[in-house]
C-alpha positions as CSV (number, residue, x, y, z in Angstrom):
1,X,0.0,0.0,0.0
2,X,2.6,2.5,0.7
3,X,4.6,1.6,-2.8
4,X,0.9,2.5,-4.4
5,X,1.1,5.7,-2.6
6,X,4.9,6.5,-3.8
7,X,3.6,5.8,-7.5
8,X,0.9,8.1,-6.9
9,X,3.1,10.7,-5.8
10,X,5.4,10.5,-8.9
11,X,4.8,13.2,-11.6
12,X,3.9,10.7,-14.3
13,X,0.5,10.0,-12.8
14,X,0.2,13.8,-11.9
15,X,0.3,14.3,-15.7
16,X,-1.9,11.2,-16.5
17,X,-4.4,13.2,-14.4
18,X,-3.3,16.5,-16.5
19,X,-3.9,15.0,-20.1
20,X,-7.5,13.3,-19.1
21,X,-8.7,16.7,-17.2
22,X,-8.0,18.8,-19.8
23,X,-8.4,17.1,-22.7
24,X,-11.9,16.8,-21.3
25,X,-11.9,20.3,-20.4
26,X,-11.2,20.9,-23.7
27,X,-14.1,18.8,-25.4
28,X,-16.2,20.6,-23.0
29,X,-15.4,24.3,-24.5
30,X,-15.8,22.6,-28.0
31,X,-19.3,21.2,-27.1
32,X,-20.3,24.3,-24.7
33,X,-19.5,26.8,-27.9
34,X,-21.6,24.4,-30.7
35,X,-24.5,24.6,-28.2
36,X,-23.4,28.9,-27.8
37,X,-23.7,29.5,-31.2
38,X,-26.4,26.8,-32.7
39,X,-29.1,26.1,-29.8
40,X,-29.1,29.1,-27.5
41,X,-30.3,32.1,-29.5
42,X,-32.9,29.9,-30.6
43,X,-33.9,27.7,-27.5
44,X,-32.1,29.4,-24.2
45,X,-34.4,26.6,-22.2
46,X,-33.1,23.6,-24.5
47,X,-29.2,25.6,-24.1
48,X,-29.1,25.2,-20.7
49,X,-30.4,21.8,-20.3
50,X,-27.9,20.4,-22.8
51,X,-25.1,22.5,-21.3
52,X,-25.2,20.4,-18.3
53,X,-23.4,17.4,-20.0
54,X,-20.0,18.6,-21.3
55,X,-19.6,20.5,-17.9
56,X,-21.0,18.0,-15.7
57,X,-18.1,15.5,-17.7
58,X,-15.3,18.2,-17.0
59,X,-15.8,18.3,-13.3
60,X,-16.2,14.8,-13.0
61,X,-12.9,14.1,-13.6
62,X,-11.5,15.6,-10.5
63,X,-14.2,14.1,-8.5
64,X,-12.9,11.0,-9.8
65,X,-9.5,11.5,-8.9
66,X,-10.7,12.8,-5.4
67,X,-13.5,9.4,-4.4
68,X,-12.2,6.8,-7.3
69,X,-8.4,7.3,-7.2
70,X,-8.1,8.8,-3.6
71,X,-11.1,6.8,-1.5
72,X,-12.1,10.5,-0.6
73,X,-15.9,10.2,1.2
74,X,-18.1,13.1,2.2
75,X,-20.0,13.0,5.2
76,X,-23.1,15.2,5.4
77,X,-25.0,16.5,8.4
78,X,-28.7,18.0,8.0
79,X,-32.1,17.7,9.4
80,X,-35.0,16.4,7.4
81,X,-36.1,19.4,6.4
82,X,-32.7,20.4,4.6
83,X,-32.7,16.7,3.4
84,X,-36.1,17.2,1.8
85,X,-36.0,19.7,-0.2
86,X,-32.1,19.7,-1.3
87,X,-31.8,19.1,-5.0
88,X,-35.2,20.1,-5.9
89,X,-35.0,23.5,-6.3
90,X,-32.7,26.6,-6.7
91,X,-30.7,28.2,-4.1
92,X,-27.6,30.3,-2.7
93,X,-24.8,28.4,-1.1
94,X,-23.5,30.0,2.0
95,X,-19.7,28.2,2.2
96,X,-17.2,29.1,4.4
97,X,-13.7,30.5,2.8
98,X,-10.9,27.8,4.4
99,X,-9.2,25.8,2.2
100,X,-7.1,25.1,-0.9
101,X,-10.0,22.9,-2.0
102,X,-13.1,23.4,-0.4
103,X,-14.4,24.2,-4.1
104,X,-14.0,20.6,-4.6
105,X,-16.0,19.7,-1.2
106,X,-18.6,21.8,-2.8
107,X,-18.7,19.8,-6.4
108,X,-18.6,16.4,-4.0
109,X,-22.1,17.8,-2.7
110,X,-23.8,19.0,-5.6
111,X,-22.9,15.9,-7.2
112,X,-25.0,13.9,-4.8
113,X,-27.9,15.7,-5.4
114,X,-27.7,16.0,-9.1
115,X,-26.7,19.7,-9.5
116,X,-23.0,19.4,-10.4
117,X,-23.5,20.4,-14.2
118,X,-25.5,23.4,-14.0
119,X,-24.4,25.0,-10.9
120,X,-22.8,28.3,-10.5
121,X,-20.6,31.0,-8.2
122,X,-19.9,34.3,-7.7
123,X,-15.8,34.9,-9.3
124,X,-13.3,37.3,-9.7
125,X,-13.6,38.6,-13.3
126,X,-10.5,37.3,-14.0
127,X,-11.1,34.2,-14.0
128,X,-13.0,34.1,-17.0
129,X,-10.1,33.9,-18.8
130,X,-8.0,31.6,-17.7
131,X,-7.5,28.5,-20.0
132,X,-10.1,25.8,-20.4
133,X,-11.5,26.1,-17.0
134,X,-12.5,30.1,-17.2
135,X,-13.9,29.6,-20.8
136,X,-16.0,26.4,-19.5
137,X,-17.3,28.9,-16.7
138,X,-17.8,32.3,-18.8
139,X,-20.2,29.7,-21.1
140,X,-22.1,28.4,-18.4
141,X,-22.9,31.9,-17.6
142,X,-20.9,32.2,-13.5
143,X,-21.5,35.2,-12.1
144,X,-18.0,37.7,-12.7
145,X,-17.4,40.2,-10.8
146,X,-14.9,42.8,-10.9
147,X,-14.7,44.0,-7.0
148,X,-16.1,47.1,-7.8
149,X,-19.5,47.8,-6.6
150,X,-20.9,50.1,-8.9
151,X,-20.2,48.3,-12.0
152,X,-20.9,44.5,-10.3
153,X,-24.5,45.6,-9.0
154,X,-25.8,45.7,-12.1
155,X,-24.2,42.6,-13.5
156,X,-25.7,40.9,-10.3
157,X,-29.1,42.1,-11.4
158,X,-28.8,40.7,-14.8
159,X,-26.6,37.6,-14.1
160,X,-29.1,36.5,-11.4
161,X,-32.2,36.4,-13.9
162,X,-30.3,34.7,-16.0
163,X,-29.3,32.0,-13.5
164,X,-32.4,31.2,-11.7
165,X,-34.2,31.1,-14.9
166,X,-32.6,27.6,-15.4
167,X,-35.3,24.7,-15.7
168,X,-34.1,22.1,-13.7
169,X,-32.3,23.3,-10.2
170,X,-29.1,24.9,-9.6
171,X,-27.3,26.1,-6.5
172,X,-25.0,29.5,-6.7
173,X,-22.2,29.4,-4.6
174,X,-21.5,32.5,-2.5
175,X,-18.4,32.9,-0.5
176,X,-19.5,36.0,1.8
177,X,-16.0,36.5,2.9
178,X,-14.8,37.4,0.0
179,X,-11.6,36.0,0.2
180,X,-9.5,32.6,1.2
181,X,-9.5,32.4,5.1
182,X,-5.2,33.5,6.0
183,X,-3.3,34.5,9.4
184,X,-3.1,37.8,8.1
185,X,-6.3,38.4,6.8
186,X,-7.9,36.9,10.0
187,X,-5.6,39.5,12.0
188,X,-7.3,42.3,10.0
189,X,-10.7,40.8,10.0
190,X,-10.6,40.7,14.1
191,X,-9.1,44.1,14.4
192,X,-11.9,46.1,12.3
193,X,-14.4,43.5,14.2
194,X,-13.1,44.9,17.7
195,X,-12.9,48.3,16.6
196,X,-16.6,48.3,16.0
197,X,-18.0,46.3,18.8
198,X,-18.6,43.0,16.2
199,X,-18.1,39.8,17.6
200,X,-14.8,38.6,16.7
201,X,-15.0,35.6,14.8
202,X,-12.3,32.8,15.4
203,X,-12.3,30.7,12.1
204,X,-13.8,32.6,9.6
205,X,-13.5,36.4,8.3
206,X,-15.7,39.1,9.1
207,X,-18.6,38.5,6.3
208,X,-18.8,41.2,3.2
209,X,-22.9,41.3,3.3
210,X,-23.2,44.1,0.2
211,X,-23.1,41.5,-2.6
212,X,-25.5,39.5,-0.7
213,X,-27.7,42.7,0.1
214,X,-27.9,44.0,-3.5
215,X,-28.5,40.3,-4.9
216,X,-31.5,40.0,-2.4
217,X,-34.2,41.9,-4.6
218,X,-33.5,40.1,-7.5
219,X,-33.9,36.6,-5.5
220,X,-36.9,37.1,-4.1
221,X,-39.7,34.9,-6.4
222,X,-37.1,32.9,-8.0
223,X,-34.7,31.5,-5.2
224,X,-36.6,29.6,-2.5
225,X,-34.3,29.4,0.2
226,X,-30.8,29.9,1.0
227,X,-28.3,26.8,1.9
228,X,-25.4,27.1,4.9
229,X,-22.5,25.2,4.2
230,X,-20.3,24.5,6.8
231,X,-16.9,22.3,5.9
232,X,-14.4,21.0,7.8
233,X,-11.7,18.9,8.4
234,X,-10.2,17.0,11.4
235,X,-7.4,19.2,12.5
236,X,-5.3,16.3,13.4
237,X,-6.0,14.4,10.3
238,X,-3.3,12.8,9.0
239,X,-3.8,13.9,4.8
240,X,-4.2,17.4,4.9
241,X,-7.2,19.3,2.2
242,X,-4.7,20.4,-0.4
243,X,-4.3,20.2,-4.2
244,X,-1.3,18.2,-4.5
245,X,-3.0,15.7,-1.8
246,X,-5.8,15.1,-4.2
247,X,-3.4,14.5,-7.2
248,X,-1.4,12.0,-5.4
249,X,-4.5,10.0,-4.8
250,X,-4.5,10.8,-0.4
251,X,-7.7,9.7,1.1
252,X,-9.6,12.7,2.5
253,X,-12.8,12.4,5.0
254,X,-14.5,16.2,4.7
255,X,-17.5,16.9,6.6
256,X,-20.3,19.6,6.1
257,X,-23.5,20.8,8.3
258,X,-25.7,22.2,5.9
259,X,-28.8,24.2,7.0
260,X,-31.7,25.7,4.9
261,X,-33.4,28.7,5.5
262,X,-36.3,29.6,3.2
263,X,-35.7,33.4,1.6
264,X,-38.7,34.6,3.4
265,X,-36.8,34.4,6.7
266,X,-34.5,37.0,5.1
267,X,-34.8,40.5,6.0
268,X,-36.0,43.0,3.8
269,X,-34.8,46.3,5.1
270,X,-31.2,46.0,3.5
271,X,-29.6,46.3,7.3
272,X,-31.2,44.3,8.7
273,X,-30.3,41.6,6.0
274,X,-26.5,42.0,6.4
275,X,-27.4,41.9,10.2
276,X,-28.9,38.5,9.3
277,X,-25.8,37.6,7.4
278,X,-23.2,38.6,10.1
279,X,-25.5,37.0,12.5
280,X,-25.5,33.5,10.2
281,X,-20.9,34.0,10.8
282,X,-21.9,34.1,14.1
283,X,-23.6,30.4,14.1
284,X,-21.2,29.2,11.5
285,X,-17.8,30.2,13.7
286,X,-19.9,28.6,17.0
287,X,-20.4,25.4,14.7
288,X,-16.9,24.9,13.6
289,X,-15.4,25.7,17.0
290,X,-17.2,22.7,18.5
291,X,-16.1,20.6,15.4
292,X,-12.7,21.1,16.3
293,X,-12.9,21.2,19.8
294,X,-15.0,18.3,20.5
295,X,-14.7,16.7,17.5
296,X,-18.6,17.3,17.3
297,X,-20.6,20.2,15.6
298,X,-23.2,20.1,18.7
299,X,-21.6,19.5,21.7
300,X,-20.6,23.4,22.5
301,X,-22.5,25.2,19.7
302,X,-26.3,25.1,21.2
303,X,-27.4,23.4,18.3
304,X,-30.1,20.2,18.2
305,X,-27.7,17.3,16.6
306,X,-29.2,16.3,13.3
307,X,-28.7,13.1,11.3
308,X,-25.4,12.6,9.0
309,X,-24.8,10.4,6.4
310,X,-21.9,9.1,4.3
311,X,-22.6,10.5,0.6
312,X,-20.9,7.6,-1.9
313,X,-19.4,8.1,-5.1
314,X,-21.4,7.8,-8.7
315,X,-20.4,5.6,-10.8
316,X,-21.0,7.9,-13.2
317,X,-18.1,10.2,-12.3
318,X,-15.8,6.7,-12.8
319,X,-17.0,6.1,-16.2
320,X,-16.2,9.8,-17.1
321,X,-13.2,9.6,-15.9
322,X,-11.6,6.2,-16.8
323,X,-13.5,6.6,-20.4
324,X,-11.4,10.4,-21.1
325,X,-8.0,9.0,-19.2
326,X,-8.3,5.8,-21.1
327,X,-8.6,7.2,-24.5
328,X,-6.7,10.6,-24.2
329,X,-3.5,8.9,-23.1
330,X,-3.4,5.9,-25.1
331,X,-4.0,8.1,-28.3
332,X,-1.0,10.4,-27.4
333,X,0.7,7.0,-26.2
334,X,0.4,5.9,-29.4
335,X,1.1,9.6,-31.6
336,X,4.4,9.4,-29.3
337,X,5.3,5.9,-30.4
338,X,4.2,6.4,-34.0
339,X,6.1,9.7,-34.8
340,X,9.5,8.4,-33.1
341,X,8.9,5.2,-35.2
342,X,8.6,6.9,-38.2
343,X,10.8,9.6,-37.4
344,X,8.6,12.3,-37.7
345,X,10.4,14.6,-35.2
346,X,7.6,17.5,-35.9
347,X,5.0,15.2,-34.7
348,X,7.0,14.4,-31.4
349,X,8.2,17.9,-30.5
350,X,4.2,19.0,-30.7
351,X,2.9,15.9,-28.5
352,X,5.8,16.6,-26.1
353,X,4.9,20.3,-26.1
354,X,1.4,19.8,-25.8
355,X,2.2,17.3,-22.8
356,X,4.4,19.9,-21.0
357,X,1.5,22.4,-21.5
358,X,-1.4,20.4,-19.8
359,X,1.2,19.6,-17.0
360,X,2.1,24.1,-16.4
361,X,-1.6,24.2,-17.1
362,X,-2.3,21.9,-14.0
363,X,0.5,23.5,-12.1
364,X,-1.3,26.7,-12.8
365,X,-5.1,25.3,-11.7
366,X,-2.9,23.4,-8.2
367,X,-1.4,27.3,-7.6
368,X,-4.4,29.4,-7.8
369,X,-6.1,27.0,-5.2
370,X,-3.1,26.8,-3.2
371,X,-3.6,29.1,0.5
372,X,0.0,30.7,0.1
373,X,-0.5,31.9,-3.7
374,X,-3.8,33.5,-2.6
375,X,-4.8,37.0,-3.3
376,X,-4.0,40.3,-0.8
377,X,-7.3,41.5,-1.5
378,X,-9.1,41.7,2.7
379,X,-5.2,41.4,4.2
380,X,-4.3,44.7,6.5
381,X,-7.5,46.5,4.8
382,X,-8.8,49.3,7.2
383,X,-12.0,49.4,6.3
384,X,-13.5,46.3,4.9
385,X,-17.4,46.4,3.4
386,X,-19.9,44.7,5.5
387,X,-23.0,46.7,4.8
């Protein structure tokens, strides 16, 4: 088992997993553009259903790497209601910030209830054009923002129509901090919190509630209910929740508390709605403090214990992912073999090129995940937006 786990590690399987993502990824653009140009302005309804394959394909390769290749297993707690209604109709995903992958946690979820294709998030402009990835999101219309209110308010107004008008459901996942949990953006996050009498939270930054304020009008009548999300890891677990863990096929256990709250429950009066949202960092920071304390969400929180349950693994992300590894690298296998053969040294230099592209490509997905190549944007801020 621990020779498996060296071979893992090694940089050939890293690019095995390189040339079957994004060759996928890739097939995905291909396929999200034909539907773009030749269904959409005719059928936006028929569009969006069909635009759930190629995409729901791309991200199931990493989720094969994470449950197939790595053993990785979600366990979910909620209470019946939650459980009933989950996956049958739209929502806002409340996640907390933490780690390099919790982005992946989230497709693990969605997957289990069916939304992974069609959901969305609020992103940094920018990262509609990164390679592959970007373009697959910018088609399946995410929610870009640029950071800068006046401009994203009426994109959110327009993007959120646009979302929510989407026939079968789709969660929209909404990262309130605004940021990737640091040190130093904690350190700035409890210093404004003191220096306005906010309760300081402990594992999570102070919440940036505009966004979620300005996007409330437009929810209302077409998003039933917001969903908390609440992930963790065991502190003292022995595979820690990063990129390069996943690619060397670790075994990670993540666990969530998810909680629904129906939009009527919401605030109108746009205060007291990013009162509510502070108020939900509150409960979130109280949930996660008793996880790692005690091991427990409940124990110190105040909160009723709810049922939790094991989600398994599709088969369906294993066929995606075996079918695209498969025959991705046993066609370059065999361009490889055939061009040296026939000494077609054009041939090889543009197979080995493309190779080392995918693997800087991955490289450059690993690192924009990665907790110490995260942005400044919140760190040492004096006056961060919460209203």
């Amino acid at each position: 088992m621990v020779e498996l786990q060296k071979i893992k590690q090694m940089t050939i399987c890293h690019l095995i997993i390189a040339i079957t993502f994004f060759t996928c990824g890739l097939l995905c653009n291909i396929a999200q553009f034909l539907l773009l140009i030749l269904v959409k302005p005719w059928n936006p309804t028929l569009f969006r259903k069909l635009a759930f394959y190629p995409c729901y394909a791309f991200y199931a390769q990493l989720l094969g790497v994470v449950e197939w290749y790595g053993g990785g297993r979600l366990t979910v707690f909620m209470d019946e209601d939650t459980a009933k209604h989950i996956g049958k109709e739209h929502g806002v995903m409340i996640m907390n910030h933490t780690y390099e992958i919790d982005w992946l946690m989230a497709w693990m979820v969605l997957d289990k209830f069916h939304m992974l294709g069609s959901s969305k998030a609020f992103a940094k402009k920018a990262l509609s054009y990164a390679p592959i990835l970007g373009w697959a999101w910018s088609m399946a219309e995410f929610v870009f923002l640029n950071r800068d209110f006046d401009k994203d308010k009426e994109i959110i107004a327009k993007q959120l129509k646009i979302v929510f008008a989407y026939p079968d459901p789709i969660w929209l996942l909404l990262n309130a901090e605004g940021t990737r949990f640091t040190p130093a953006k904690h350190e700035a996050s409890v210093k404004f919190a003191q220096e306005r009498g906010m309760t300081v939270l402990k594992h999570h930054l102070i919440p940036r509630t505009k966004g979620f304020t300005t996007s409330l009008p437009t929810m209302r009548g077409i998003c039933p209910a917001i969903y908390d999300v609440n992930l963790v890891f065991k502190r003292d677990a022995k595979v820690r929740p990063t990129i390069t863990n996943v690619l060397s096929g670790e075994h990670l256990e993540p666990t969530m508390f998810i909680r629904r709250f129906p939009l009527e429950q919401v605030p109108k009066d746009e205060k007291a709605a990013a009162d509510w949202v502070q108020n939900l960092y509150v409960e979130k920071d109280r949930l996660v403090d008793s996880f790692h304390e005690t091991g427990s969400f409940f124990k110190t929180s105040g909160f009723k214990e709810v049922p939790s349950k094991v989600l398994q693994p599709r088969l369906s992300t294993l066929i995606c992912f075996v079918s695209v590894a498969l025959i991705a690298n046993l066609w370059i296998l065999k361009f490889l073999f055939s061009s040296l053969l026939s000494a077609n040294w054009l041939g090889l230099l543009t197979a080995l090129f493309v190779l080392g592209l995918f693997y800087v490509l991955l490289k450059k997905v690993s690192n924009m995940s990665k907790i110490s190549k995260a942005s400044a944007y919140g760190a040492g801020q004096a006056k961060p937006k919460t209203n």
